[in-house]
N, C-alpha and C positions, 0 to 999 in steps of 0.2 A: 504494500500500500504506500510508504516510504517515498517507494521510488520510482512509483506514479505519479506522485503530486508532484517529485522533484524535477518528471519529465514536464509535467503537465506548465510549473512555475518557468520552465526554461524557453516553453514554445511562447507565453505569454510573451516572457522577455523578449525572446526573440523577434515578435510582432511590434510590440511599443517601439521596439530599440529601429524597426524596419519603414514604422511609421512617420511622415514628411511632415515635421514643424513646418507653421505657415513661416514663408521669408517674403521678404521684400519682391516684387515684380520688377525685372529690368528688365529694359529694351532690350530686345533682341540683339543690335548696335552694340552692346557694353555685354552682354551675356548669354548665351541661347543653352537650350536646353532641350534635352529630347520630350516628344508629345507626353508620353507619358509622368513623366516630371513635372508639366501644366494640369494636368489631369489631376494629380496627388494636390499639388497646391491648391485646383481651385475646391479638391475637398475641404483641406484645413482651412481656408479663408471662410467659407461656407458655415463651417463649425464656431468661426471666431462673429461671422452675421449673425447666426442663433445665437449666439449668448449675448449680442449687442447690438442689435438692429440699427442704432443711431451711430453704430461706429463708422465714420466716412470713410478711415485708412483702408477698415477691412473689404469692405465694398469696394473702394479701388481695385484693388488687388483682385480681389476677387475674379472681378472685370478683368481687368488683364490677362491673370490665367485661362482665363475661358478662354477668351478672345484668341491669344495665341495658341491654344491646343485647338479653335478649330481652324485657325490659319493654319497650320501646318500639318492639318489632316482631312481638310475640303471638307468638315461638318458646316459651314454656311449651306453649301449645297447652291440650288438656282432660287431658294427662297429663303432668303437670310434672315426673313422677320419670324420665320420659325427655329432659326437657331437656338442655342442655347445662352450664346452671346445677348441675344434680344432676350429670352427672357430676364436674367442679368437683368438689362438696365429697365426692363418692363417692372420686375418686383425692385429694385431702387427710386422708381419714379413714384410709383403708389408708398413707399414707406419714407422715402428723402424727397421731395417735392422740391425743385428748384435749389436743389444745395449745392454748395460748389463740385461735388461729386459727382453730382447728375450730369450736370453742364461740361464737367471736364470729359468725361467719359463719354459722349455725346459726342463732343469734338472728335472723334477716333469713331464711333459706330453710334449708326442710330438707324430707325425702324427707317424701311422706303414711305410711309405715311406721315413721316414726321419733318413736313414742310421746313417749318424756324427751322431744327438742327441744319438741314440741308443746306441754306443759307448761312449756315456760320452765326444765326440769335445768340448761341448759346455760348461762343466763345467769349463773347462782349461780356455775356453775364458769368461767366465763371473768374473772368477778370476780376469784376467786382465784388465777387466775391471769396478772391483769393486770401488765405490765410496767409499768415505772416510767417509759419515755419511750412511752407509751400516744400514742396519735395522737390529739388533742382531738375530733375526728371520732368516731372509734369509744369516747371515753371519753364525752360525749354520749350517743351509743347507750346504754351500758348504763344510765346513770342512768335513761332514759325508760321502760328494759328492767324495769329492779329496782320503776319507780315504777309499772307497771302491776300487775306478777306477784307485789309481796310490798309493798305502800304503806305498811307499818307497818316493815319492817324500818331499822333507825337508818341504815346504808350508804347509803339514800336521801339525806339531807342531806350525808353526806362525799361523795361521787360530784359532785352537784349543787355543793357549794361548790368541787371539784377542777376543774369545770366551767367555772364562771364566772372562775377564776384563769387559766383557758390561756387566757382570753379568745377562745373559740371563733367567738360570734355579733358580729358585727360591730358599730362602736355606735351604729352607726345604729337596731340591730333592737331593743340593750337601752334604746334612749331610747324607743321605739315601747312596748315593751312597760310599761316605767315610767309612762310616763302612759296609758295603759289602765290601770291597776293604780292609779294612786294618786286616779282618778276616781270607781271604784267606791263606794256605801255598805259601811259594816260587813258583816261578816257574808255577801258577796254569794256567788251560786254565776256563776261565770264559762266560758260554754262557746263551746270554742277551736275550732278547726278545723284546724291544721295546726301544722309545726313551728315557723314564724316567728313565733306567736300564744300558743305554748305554752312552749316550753323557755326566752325569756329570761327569761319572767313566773317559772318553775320556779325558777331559779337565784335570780333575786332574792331570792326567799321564803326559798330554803336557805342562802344565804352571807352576805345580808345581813340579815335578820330582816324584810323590807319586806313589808308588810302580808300579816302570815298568816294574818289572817280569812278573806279569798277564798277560796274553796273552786273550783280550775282542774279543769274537766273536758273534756278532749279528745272528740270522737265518735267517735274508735275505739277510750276506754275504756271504751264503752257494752258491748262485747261481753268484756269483759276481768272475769270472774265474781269474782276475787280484789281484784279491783279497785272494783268494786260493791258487792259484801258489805261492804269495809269501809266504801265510801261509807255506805251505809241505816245501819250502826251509827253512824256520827259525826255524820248529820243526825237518827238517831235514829226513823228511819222505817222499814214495813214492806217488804222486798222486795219488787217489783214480779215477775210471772208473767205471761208473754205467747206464746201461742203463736202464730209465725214460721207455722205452715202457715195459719192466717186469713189474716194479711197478703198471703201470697203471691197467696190464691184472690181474696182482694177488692184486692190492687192489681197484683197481675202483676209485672214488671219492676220496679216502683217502690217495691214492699214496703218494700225497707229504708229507705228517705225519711220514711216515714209510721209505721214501727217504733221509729225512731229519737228524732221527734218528741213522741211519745206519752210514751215513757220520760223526754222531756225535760220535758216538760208534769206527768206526776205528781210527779217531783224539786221542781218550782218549787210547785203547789199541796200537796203535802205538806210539806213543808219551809216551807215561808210566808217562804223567806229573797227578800230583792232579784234578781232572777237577768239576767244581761248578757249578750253574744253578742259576738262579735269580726265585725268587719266584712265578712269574708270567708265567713262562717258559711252554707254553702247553707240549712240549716234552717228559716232564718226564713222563708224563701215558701213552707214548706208550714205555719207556724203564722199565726196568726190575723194579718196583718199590719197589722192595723187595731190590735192591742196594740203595734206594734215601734215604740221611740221611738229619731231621731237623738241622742244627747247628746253628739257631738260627734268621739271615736275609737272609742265602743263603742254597742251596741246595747240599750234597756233593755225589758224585756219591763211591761208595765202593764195590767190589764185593765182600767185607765179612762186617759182620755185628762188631760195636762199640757202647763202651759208646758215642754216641753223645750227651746227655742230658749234660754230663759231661762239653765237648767242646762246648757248646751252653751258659751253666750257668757262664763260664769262660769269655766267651764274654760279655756278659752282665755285668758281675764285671769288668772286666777287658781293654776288647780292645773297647766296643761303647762306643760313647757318646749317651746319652739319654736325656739327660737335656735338650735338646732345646725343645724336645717334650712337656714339661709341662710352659715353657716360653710362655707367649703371645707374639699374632704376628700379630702387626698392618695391615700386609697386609696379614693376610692369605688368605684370599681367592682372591688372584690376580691371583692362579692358582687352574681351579676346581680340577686338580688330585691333589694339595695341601691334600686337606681331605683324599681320599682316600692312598696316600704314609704312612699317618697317622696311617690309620687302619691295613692298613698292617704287621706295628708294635704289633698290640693286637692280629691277626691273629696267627703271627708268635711266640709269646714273651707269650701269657697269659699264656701257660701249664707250663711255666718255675716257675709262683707264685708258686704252689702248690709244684713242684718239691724241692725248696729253703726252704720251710717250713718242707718240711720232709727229709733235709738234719738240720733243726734248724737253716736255717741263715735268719729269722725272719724279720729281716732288709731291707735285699736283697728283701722280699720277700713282703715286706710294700712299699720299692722305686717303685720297677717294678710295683706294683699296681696302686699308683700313679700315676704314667707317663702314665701308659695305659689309667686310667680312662681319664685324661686331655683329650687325643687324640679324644676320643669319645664323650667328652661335646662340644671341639669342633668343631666336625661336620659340614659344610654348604653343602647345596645343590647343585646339578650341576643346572647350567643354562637351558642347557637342558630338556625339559619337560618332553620327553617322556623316558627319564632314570629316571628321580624324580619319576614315575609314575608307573616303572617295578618295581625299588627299593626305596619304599619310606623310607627316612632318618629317620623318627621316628622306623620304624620297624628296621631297620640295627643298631638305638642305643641302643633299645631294644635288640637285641641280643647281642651286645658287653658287654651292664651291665650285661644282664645274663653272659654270659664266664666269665666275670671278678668276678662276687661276688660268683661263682659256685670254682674258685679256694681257696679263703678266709674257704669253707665249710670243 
């Protein structure tokens, strides 16, 4: 009997000790995690709304982990307002009525019947109702919220400087984006692709005044009409009109790649300004890629061809900083794209050794080596398993040391 109960005390154990304390919901951007992981959390948050229905944090979170276990598992389906997600903010709406919670989580998912969210009501009012120890995460969010849906309103630049003070983005991501930004010509129109490309460049410009010529445009401000109308008045250009049912019949699936492009292409030949591309930018293989020139972190669009090797190697002597790259960094990996912003660098940078060596600046051509290698020693893995899995990190440093020692030859 003994040592039944002893088994019986052990399996318990072994369940509590197996069960997922709720934790914090991070972007995906700073964290990811396998579905199943979303799934356990949005039980414990779930547990933490029964026993406090008034709790906002939990309710956040909550939301989040839904939201992202069924992004990454297609339980939206073709009818999202029967998700699970929707219910989420269905039972938050009937027990928090207009709380900043409601409104924020709105801002990210909301029912197809739910007009105001659609229009962005709801951002305005979760502004207003933001708390004072605001999660830098979700204080993020509404900046990008306020800077699509209302770009002229002043709350843009307080948000954005409020931003950059919690020191949200890591600094590895605001050194990345500092030199993309301080490479640019005057004047340039800069088109980003994602969060790591966009919001540290953002904060720069609003907290520290750092080069507000650049003109950042994200490609999912492309559909952001509030957002566009003020762009064409500030470049001073005619709104563009395009109608989505052409594209659809002459590209099918791929419409919006070639919708997207176009809109990109009259911005740059109307505007006659400089216009760059961040490295990650899908866009540029469906534009002319015989105009895309390397210069070194960013992308420059040219319809004639240049020394950019020249203006690449220039940068790298010249306008980055690179030194942090070889600095250790007690927290690097508090964010998994930390690594990878890393690589980017060896990506971007490694052809430039060889280049240096056979202009004789030897030097030049030993630092950059350096710095790249650091980037690649390194290395940590995503948390994520089934990325480790597609791209295993021994293979990915293996090819970085090849690129790097194949320049030295």
């Amino acid at each position: 009997m003994r040592k039944t109960i002893v088994i019986i005390l052990a399996l318990v154990s072994h369940c509590i000790a197996n069960a997922q304390q709720a934790e914090t919901i991070e972007s995906i951007t700073a964290n990811s995690h396998e579905p199943e992981w979303y799934a356990a959390q949005a039980e414990a948050w779930q547990k933490r709304v029964n026993a406090d229905p008034q709790d906002q944090w939990a309710w956040r979170n909550l939301f989040r982990a839904t939201c992202y276990y069924e992004q990454f598992t297609g339980g939206w389906g073709e009818n999202q307002d029967e998700s699970r997600t929707a219910d989420v903010i269905r039972r938050m709406e009937a027990t928090l009525p207009d709380s900043f919670v409601l409104n924020l989580c709105k801002g990210r998912f909301c029912l197809t019947t739910d007009e105001a969210a659609k229009r962005g009501d709801n951002i305005l009012r979760a502004i207003e109702l933001m708390p004072e120890n605001i999660c830098p995460e979700d204080l993020e969010f509404l900046a990008v919220r306020l800077w699509i849906n209302d770009p002229e309103n002043p709350r843009v630049k307080e948000l954005y400087t409020k931003s950059y003070q919690s020191r949200y983005f890591p600094s590895r991501h605001m050194h990345f984006n500092h030199n993309m930004l301080q490479s640019m010509q005057p004047n340039a129109l800069y088109f980003s692709n994602g969060d790591l490309d966009t919001e540290p460049m953002k904060m720069l410009q609003e907290a520290l005044g750092e080069r507000t010529d650049v003109i950042i445009i994200n490609l999912s401000f492309l559909h952001a009409t509030t957002f566009m109308d003020a762009l064409y008045k500030k470049l001073n250009i005619a709104p563009l009109t395009l109608n989505v049912q052409d594209y659809g019949d002459k590209y099918g699936e791929k419409w919006l790649e070639y919708y997207e492009a176009d809109i990109i292409m009259y911005l740059i030949n109307e505007s006659k300004r400089p216009a760059y591309f961040s490295p990650t930018n899908p866009k540029v293989s469906i534009l002319d890629t015989d105009s895309i020139f390397n210069e070194g972190l960013v992308l420059k669009y040219s319809p004639k061809p240049y020394n950019n090797f020249d203006v690449a190697m220039h940068n790298v002597k010249e306008v980055y900083d690179l030194e942090y790259l070889a600095e250790p960094d007690l927290v690097y990996d508090s964010w998994e794209t930390s690594a990878m912003v890393d690589l980017n660098h060896v990506t971007l940078l490694a052809h430039l050794i060889a280049k240096f060596r056979k202009k004789g600046d030897e030097d030049q051509a030993m630092r950059l080596y350096n710095i790249l290698s650091k980037c690649v020693e390194r290395c940590v893995p995503r948390q994520s398993d089934s990325y480790s899995q597609e791209y295993p990190m021994e293979d990915r440093k293996a090819y970085y040391e090849k690129l790097l020692k194949k320049q030295l030859q």
